[in-house]
N, C-alpha and C positions, 0 to 999 in steps of 0.2 A: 631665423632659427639656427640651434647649435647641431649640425648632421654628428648621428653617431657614425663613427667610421673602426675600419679594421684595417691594419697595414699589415703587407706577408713581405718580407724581403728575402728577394734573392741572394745571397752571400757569391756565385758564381757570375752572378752580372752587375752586383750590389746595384740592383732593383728593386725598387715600393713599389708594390700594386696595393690597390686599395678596395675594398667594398666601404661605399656611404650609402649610410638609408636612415630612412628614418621610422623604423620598426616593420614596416611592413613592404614600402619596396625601394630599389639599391638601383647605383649603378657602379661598375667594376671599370677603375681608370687603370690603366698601363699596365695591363695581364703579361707575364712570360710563360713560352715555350720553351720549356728546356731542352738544348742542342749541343752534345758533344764535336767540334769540329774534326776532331781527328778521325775520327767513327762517320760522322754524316749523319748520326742518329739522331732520332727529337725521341723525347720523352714529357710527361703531360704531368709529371709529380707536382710542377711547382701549383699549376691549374686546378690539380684534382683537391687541394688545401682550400681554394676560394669555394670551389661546388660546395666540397662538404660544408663548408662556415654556412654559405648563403644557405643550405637545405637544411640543415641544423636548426637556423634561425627561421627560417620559413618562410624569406625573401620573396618578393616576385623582382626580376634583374628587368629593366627597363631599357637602360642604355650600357652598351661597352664602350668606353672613351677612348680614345687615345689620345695624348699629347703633341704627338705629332710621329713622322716615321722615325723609328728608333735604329741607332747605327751600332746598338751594343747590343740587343737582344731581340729576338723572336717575338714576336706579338702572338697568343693564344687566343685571341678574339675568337677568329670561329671555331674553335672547339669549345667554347665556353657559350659561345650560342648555340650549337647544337643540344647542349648538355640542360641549358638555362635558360635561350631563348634570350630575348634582349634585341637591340638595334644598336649596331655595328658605327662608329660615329669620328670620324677628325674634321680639323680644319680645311675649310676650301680650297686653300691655297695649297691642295694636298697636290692638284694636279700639276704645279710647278716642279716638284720633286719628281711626281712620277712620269715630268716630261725628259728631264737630268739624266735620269738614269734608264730610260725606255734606251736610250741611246748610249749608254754605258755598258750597257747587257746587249745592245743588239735585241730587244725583247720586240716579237710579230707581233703576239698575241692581245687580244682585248682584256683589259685587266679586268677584274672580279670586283664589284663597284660596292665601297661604303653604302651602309645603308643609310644614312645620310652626311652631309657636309654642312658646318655651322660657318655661320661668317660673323667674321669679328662682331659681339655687339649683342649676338644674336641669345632669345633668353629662353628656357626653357625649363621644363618642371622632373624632377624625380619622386613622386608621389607627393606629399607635402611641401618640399624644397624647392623654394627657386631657385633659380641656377643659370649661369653667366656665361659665354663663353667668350673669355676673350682673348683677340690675336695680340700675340707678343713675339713678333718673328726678328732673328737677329742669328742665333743658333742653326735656327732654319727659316725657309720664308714663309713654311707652314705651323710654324711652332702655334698651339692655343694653350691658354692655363682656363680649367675651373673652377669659377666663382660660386661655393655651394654653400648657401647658408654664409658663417661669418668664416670658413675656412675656402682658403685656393690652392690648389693643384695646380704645383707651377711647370711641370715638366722640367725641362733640362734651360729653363732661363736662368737658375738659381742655387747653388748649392747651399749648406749649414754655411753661417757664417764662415768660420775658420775652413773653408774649402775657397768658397769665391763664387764664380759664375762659368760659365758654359763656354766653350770653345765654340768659335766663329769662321773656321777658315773650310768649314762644307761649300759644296757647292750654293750658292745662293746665300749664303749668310753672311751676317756685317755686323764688325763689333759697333761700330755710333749708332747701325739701327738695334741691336741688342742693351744699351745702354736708355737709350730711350726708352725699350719696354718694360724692363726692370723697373726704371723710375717710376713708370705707369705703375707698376704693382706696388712700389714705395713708397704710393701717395692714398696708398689705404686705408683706414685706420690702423692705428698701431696695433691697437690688441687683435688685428685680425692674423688668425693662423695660417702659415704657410709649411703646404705641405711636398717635401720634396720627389723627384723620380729618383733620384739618385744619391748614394754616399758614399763617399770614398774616402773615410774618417783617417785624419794624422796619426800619427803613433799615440798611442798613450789614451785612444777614446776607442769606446764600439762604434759601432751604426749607429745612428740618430740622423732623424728624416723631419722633425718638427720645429718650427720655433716661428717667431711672427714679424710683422712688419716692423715694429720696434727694433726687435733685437737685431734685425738686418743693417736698418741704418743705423747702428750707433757701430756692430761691430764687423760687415763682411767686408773680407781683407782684399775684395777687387773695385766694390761700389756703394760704401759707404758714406753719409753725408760728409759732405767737405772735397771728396773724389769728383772731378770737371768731365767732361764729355773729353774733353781731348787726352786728359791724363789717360783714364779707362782706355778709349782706343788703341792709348801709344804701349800701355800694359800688355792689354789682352792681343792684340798685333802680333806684338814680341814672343808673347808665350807661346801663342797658337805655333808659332813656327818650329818650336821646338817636341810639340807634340808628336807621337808616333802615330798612325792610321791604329785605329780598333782592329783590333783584334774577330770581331765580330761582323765588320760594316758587310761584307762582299754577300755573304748568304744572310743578313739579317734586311737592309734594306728590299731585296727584292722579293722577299718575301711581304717584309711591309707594305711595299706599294702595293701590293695585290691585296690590303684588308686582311692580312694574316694570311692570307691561302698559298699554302706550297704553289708549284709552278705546275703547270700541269701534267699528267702522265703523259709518258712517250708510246710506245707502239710496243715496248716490252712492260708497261704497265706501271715502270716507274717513273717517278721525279727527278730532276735533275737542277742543282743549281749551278751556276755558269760561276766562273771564274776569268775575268779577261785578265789577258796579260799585257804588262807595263803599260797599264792604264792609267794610274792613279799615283 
């Protein structure tokens, strides 16, 4: 089946989230919470656009997806469950990350637990839609993409063509395993759709978040056919080095690992995120 889908981008995290349904019920991949860092404030604008679309259209939200923890933006999952209801949903390997960083934050507490975790392979339905989850870890060792209908959700394995592919030098991630998994998704059919997390368009184009297994191998300028497993590594090795930490990673990860949920209040009833120094 072809899922209808809605894409919202963030222009502040250049984020696609997505509503796919198939008329009657959805599930919502890679939501953001809007967070001014210098403030410490969150804001739910970007969130309160999918309520209204999914109410609008008359949705019943089944599953909240994520791609994996996200090092650029804030996950809204549960305010989009309270709002909409749904099941809260990443990769297995979710606990690798949140073993990384339990220990990067110093974090006691027991984290706030997905409401489920899929393992590579694993298949599952959105109303009419079948639907795939598969691990494609490289970026991270939790990274999944969704296989819904003839369209995939790649998370952060994949950019537009003229972008390339995903930074590898996280904790736990590896470009020759990241190159593998791309391939996995390369070996699609062509006309199948791939749909991005992220864009970070060159000069001279908007956003665009679409395009298919085809046009990947003929034209992305990190691993397209004819590009060897070693070249890609000796590539994406080199770049990574030269990349900066996100700008977002310190209070977006730990918020991630908890399934969206702030950190808990303290005894003056607020939250608080941790900032370690000369960590990282």
């Amino acid at each position: 089946m072809k899922p209808n889908l809605q894409a919202f981008f963030d222009p502040a995290t250049w984020t696609v989230t997505y509503v796919v349904h198939d008329g009657a019920a959805c599930a919502i991949v890679d939501s953001v919470l809007d967070y001014d860092p210098k403030s410490g404030r969150t804001r739910t604008a970007s969130a309160d656009q999918v309520i209204d679309f999914v109410r609008r259209r008359g949705l019943e939200v089944e599953w909240i997806l994520e791609t994996h923890a996200h090092a650029d933006h804030l996950s809204a999952a549960p305010y989009l469950r309270s709002k909409l209801g749904g099941r809260i949903a990443i990769g297995d390997r979710i606990r690798d990350v949140q073993s990384v960083f339990r220990k990067l934050f110093n974090l006691r507490e027991e984290f706030p637990r997905f409401d489920h975790l899929f393992a590579g392979g694993e298949r599952f339905r959105i109303g009419a839609l079948e639907a795939e989850a598969m691990h494609v870890p490289g970026h991270t060792p939790a990274d999944m993409a969704y296989r819904i209908g003839d369209a995939v959700f790649v998370g952060d394995t994949l950019f537009m063509p003229d972008v390339g592919t995903a930074r590898c030098d996280f904790p736990g991630g590896d470009a020759r395993t990241l190159y593998r998994s791309v391939r996995s998704l390369l070996a699609l059919p062509g006309e199948t759709r791939l749909f991005m997390c992220h864009d970070y368009p060159p000069a001279g184009r908007g956003p665009k978040w679409e395009t298919t297994v085809a046009e990947q191998r003929a034209g992305n300028i990190h691993i397209r056919d004819g590009v060897s497993e070693d070249q890609f590594v000796a590539m994406r090795t080199a770049r990574d080095r030269t990349l900066e930490v996100p700008t977002l990673i310190l209070p977006a990860i730990q918020v991630n690992i908890r399934a969206g949920e702030l950190p808990p209040p303290e005894d003056d009833g607020r939250s608080y995120l941790k900032i370690p120094l000369n960590a990282l």
